[in-house]
N, C-alpha and C positions, 0 to 999 in steps of 0.2 A: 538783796540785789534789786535793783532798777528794774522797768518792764523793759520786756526785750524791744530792740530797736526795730521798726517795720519799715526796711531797706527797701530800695526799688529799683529798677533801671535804669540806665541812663544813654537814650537812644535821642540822634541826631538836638543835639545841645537840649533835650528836654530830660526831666524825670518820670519813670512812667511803673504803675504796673504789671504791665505786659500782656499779652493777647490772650496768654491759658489762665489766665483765674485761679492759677495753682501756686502754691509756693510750699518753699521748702526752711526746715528749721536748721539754725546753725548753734552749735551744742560745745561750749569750752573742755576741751581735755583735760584743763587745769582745777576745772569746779564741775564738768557736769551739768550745768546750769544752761538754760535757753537762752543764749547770748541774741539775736533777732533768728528774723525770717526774710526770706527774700523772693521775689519772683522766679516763678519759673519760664524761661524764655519758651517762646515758641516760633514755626517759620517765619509767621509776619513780623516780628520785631525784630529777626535776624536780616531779610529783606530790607526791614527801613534803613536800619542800622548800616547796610552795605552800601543802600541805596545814596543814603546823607555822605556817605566817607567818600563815594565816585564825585559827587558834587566836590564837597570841600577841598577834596586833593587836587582836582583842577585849578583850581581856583591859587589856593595853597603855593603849587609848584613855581606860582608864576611872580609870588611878590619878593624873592629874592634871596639872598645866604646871608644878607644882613641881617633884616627882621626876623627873619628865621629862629638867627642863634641869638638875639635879644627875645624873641617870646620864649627860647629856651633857658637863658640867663632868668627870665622870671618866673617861670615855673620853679625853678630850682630855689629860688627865694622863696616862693610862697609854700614849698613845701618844708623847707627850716620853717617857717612862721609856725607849721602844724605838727612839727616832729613830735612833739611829745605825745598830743593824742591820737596821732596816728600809728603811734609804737605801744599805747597801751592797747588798743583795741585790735592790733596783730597780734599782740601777745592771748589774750583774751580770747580771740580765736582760735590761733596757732598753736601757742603751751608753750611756744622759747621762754629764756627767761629775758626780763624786759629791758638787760644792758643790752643781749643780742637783736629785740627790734630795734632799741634806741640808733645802734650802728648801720642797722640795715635801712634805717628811713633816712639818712645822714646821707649814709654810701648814695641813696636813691636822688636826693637834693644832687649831691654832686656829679651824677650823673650829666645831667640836665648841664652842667656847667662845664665839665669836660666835651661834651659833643658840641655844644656851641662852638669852642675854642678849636676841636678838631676838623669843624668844616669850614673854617678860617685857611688850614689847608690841606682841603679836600682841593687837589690840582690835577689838570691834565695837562696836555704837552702838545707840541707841535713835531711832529714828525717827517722826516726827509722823506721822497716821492720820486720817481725816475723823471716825471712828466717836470721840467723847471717850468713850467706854467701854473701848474696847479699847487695851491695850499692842503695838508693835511693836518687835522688838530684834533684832539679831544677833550671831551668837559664831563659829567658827571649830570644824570636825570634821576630824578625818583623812580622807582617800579611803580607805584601807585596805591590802590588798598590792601593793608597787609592785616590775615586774620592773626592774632597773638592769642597762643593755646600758653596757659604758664600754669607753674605745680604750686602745690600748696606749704611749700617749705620753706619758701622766700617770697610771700606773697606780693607785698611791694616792690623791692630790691629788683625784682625779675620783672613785672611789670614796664617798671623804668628801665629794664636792660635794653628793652625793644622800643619802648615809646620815645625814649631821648635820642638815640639815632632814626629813629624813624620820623619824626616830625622833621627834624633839621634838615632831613634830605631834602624834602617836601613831600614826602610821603602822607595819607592818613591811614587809621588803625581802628579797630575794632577788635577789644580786648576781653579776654574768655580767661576767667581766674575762677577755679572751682569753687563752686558755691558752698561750699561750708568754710572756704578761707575766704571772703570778698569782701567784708567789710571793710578794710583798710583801704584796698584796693579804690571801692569805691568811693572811701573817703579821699582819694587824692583828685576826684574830679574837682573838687575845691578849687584847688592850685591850678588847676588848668583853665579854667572859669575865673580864679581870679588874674592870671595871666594873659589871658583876651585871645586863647585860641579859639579860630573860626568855629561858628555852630557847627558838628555833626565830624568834624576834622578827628573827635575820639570818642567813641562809642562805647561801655564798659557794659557787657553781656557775662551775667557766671553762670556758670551750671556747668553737665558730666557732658560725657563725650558724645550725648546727642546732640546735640549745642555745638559741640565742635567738628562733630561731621557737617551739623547744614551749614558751616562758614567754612568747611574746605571745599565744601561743592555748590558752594554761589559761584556765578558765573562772573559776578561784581571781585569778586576778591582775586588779586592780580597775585597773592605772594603767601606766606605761611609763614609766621615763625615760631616755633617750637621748644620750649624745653620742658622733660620729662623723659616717662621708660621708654625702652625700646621698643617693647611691645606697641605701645600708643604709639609711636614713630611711626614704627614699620605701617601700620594701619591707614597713618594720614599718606605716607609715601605711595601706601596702593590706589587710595580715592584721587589723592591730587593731581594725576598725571602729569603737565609739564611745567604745572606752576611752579616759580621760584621759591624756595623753603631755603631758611635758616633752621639747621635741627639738632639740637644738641642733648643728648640722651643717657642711655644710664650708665654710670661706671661703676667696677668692682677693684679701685685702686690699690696697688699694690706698696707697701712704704719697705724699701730692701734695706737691711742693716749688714752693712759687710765686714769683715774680718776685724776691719780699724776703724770701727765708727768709734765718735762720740757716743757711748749708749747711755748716760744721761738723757743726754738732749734728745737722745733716738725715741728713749721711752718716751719724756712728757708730749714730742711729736704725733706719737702713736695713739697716746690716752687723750690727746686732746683732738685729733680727728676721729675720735670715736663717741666724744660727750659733746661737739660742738652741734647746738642744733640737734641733739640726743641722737646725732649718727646719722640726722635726713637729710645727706648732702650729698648730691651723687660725687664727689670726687672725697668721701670721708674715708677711714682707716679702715678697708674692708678687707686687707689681708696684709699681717708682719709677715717679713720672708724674712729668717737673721740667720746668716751664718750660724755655722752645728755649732763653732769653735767660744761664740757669744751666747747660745744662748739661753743658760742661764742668770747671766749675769742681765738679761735683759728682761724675763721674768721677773728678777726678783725688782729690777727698777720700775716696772711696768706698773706692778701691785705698788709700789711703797707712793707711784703717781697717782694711782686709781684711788687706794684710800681720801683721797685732797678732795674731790667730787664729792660736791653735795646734790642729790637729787632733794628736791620737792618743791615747793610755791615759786613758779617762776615770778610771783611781784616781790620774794623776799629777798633785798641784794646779796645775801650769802649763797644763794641757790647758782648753780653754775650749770645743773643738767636737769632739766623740767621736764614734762609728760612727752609721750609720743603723741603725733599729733593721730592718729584713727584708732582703730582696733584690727583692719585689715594688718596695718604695720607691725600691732604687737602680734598677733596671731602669726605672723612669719619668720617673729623673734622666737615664740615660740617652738616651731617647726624647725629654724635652722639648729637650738639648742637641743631639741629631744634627738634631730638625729646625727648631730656631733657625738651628744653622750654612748646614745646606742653604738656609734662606729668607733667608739674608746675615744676620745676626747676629754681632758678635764679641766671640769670648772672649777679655774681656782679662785675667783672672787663674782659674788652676783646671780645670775644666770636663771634670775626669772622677774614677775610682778613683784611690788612691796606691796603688801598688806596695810592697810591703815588707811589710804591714801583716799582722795575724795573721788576719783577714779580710778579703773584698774587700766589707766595706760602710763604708768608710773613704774618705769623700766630699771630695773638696777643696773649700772657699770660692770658690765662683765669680760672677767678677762679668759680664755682658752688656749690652753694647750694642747699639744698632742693634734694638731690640725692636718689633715689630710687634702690634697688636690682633690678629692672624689667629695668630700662632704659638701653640704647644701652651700654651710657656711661660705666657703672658701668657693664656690661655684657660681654662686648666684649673691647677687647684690643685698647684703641684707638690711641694708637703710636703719640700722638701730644702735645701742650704745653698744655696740661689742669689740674687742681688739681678740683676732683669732692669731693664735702666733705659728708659724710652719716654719720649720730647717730645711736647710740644703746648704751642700758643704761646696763652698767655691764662688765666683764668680759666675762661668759658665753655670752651675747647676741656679744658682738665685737667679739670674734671669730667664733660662728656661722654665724656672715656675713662676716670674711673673709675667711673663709674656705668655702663659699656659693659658688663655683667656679668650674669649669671644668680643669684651669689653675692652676698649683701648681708652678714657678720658686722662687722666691725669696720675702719676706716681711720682714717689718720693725716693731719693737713695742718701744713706748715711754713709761718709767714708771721708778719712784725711788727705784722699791720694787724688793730686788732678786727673793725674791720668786716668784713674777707674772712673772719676764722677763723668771725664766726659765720655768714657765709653759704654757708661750704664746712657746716661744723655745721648747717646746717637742707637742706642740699641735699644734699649726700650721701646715699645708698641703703643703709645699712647701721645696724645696729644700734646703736654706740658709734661716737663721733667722737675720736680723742685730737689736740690741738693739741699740736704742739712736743713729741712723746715719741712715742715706740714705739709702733707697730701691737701689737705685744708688751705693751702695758702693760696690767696686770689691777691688781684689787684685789679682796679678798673679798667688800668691802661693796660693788660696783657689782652693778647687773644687768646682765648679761652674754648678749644672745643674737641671733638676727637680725632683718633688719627684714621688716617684712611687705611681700608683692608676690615676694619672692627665696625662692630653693631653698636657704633657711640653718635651717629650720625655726621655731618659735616657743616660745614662756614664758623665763624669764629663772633663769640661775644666776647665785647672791651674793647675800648681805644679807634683808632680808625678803621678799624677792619670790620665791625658790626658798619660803619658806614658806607663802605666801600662791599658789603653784601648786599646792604637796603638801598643800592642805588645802581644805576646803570652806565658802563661806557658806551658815552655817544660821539660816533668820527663824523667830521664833517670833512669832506674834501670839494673845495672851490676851486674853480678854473676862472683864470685868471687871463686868458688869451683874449 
């Protein structure tokens, strides 16, 4: 291997090593190996860094929706220019395997090209007034500087969720991607540098959640946006008091198979929200509910799916589920498997580390039976490769257990009957319903977040509605007498 990369900062349009003289090492799940090291931020570069984004976003808000979504039109080019080594060096970090960065630096380019075209109509309206004298209208302003806290599972992907509606509003940004995933991250200031966004207009700070506390309590930072656990939510929600936050947080999805699904499709659904991203996606396969009357027939489809999964070298194209990206993560694979087994749970395929592997976050496909509402599994989000499968016989009873939950983001229902899809679709407790596809299944132009009542947070990533959160209704009313 090459010497490791010695990363740096990247505050108010310069690159810098930062104030603390400390840095930290970033370590491949997939080798083990000292992939670089990076600065450790400390107050004063979090300071500059807000200080540069107050500047730039004035400046920023005022040259127009034209140039806007042309400097965002070229971002979006110049991050295709870098897709390829921006997708190895996530992988490298992260442990996906490298068709799923290849998609997620793609998805990130077209980010950038969607928001453009969506603030083409970003509209407000004229509205009727008692007074016939007076005019009423509204238009759309930036909020201003927005701190972006993003997880380590879609290190780019998510970066760009926030940075491509956020510039075109005329917002700037100051972005916090945990420093053991930031390399790629940081390598897309490229794209923005060769795009000709203003000095200081995006600022890239990584490090843990001390880093993210002093950008939620700068006094410069007008907004928040957020994805990750709930936990980390709730936290930023207690420091931030009435600043504006986009927060989108953890789910433990529910995928219902009812009476008359499809259970083909229902399975490979199931097993592939569970190996995508080896299970680190807050809306993956974190609990089957199948009708009593299916399900073994959904068992046996599940394993004949899960066999197909190749776990190992996420640079080898045959690999389809590569490492867990920490040890925290396996450690709670761990945990939620010992105390399924203890509470009568059986593992029928999987259900620990592989041996051999060049590290031990090299997670087997594991499929579970015998799943109870009370188990860790089925309680708590378990972010890894697992499909836990639970019965209940009925309608009523499968939605009682998947709405049995604190978490509302995203579930799936299998079924041939319109009428059940759409009354699981109005009754379910989460944010997105997908019928007949993936808990896993996104799109860039949905809204994307939780539902209200649930610890999944609120506002919506995708399409116009990330922009119409990053920006503000402004009424003007003119007298006209």
């Amino acid at each position: 291997m090459s010497e490791p990369l010695e990363l740096k900062l990247y505050v108010d349009g310069r690159w810098t090593d930062g104030s603390t003289g400390r840095r930290l090492g970033i370590v491949s799940p997939a080798t083990g190996e000292l992939v670089a090291t990076v600065p450790v931020p400390g107050p004063e570069d979090v300071r500059a860094a807000t200080r540069a984004a107050r500047r730039a976003q004035r400046e920023w808000a005022e040259v127009g929706a034209h140039r806007r979504a042309l400097a965002s039109h070229r971002v979006g080019d110049a991050i295709s220019a870098r897709a390829a080594d921006l997708a190895r060096l996530q992988t490298l970090e992260q442990g996906k395997p490298l068709a799923e960065s290849v998609a997620d630096v793609n998805e990130a380019a077209e980010l950038f090209h969607l928001h453009a075209e969506d603030l083409m109509r970003l509209n407000g309206e004229t509205l009727p007034v008692r007074d016939p004298a007076k005019r009423m209208l509204t238009f759309r302003r930036p909020i201003g500087t927005w701190a972006i806290i993003t997880p380590w599972n879609f290190p780019v992907l998510m970066a760009a969720e926030f940075a491509a509606p956020g510039i075109v509003t005329g917002n700037s940004l100051v972005l916090k991607p945990p420093a053991h995933t930031c390399a790629a991250v940081l390598g897309l200031v490229e794209a923005f540098e060769a795009a000709g966004l203003p000095r200081g207009l995006i600022s890239v700070l990584p490090g843990d959640g001390e880093v993210g506390e002093m950008l939620v309590r700068d006094d410069l930072v007008d907004a928040i946006g957020f994805i990750g656990s709930s936990a980390t939510g709730a936290r930023i929600q207690e420091i931030a008091g009435l600043k504006r936050r986009v927060m989108e947080c953890s789910g433990n999805g529910p995928l219902v198979v009812c009476a008359d699904a499809d259970i083909e499709r229902a399975a490979r659904a199931a097993v592939y929200g569970a190996y995508f991203c080896a299970g680190q996606v807050c809306c993956a396969t974190e609990r089957v509910i199948v009708d009593v009357s299916r399900h073994e027939e959904l068992l046996e489809a599940c394993l004949a799916e899960a066999e197909k999964v190749r776990l190992g070298d996420p640079f080898d194209p045959a690999t389809t589920l590569g490492p867990l990206n920490n040890e925290a993560v396996a450690a709670k694979m761990d945990r939620h498997l010992a105390d399924a087994s203890a509470r009568g749970a059986k593992v029928l395929l999987g259900g620990g580390r592989r041996d051999g592997m060049p590290t031990r976050l090299y997670y087997e496909l594991t499929v579970l039976d015998g799943v109870r509402p009370d188990m860790a599994v089925a309680r708590e989000e378990s972010f890894g490769p697992v499909v836990p499968v639970l019965a209940a016989e009925g309608d009523d009873e499968l939605l009682a257990l998947a709405n049995a939950d604190v978490l509302g983001l995203q579930a799936a229902v299998f079924t041939r009957d319109l009428k059940r899809a759409f009354r699981f679709v109005e009754q379910l407790e989460v944010g997105q319903v997908i019928v007949n596809d993936t808990t896993d299944y996104w799109d860039i132009a949905m809204p994307f977040g939780g539902a209200g009542g649930k610890s999944t947070g609120w506002g919506r990533i995708g399409g116009k509605w990330t922009l119409m959160d990053m920006s503000d209704v402004r009424t003007a009313v003119i007298d006209l007498s």
